[in-house]
TINU-28485 format. One record per residue (C-alpha): x, y, z; residue in one letter. Coordinates in steps of 0.5 Angstrom, whole numbers, plus 500, padded with zeros to 3 digits. Example, Ala and Ser with C-alpha at 12.3 -4.5 7.8 and 13.67 -1.06 7.14 Angstrom:
! residues 2
ATOM;px;py;pz;residuo
ATOM;525;491;516;A
ATOM;527;498;514;S
END
This chain:
! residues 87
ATOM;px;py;pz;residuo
ATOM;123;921;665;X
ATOM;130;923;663;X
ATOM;131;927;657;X
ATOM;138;928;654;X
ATOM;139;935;652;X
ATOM;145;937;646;X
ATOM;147;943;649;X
ATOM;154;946;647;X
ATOM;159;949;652;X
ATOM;156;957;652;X
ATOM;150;955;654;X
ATOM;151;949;659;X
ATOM;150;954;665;X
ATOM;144;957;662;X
ATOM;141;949;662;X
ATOM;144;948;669;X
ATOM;140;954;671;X
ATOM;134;951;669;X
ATOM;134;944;672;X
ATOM;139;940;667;X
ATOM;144;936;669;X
ATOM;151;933;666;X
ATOM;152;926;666;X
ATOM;159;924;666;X
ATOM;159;917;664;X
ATOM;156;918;657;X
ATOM;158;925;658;X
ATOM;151;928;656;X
ATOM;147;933;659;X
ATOM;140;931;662;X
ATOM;133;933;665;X
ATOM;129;929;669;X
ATOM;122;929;669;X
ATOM;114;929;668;X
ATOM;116;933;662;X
ATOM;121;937;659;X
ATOM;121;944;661;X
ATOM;119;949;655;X
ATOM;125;953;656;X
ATOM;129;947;655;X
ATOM;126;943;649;X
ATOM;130;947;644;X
ATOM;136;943;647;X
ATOM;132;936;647;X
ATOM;137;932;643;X
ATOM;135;930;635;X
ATOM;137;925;631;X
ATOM;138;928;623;X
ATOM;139;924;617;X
ATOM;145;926;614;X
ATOM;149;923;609;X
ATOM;157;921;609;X
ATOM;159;925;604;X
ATOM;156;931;607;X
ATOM;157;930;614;X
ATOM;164;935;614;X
ATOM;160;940;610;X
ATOM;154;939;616;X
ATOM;160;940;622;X
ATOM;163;945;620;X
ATOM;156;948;618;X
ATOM;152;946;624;X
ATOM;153;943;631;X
ATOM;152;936;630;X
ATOM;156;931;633;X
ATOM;157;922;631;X
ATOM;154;918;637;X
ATOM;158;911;636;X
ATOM;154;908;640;X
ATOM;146;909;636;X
ATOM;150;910;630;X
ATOM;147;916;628;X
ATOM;148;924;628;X
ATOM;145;928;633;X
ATOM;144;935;634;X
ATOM;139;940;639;X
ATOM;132;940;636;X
ATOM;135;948;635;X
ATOM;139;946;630;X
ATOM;135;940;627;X
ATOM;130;944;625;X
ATOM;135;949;622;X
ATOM;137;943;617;X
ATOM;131;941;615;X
ATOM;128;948;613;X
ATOM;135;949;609;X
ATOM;134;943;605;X
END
């Protein structure tokens, strides 16, 4: 199984290190296998509800980025549970 990661730049040679990889095409970093390496769930890429008229306070504020092709905002699960918890 693939699983994409959301992981920015300071940390992309920490992920590397544990298996993951960069996928040029969609340019997403990725894991491949069985199941996620724990030391890499909190990377696992996250949808999160954000409404538009918030979505520059949420940029600013977190890591989230618009993914134009599913139409959604996404982030790491990291990040998505500190949404969560702040609202």
């Amino acid at each position: 199984m693939k699983y994409f990661l959301y992981v920015n730049f300071f940390e992309k040679e920490m992920v590397k290190s544990f298996g993951a990889k960069w996928n040029p095409k969609v340019k997403k970093w990725y894991y491949e296998g069985d199941e996620i390496k724990p030391e890499l769930e909190q990377y696992e890429e996250t949808i999160v509800d954000i409404a538009y008229e918030d979505k520059d306070e949420y940029k600013e504020k977190y890591s989230i980025k618009w993914d134009a092709v599913n139409k959604n905002w996404i982030t790491s699960k990291r990040v998505a549970e500190e949404i969560n918890c702040a609202n």
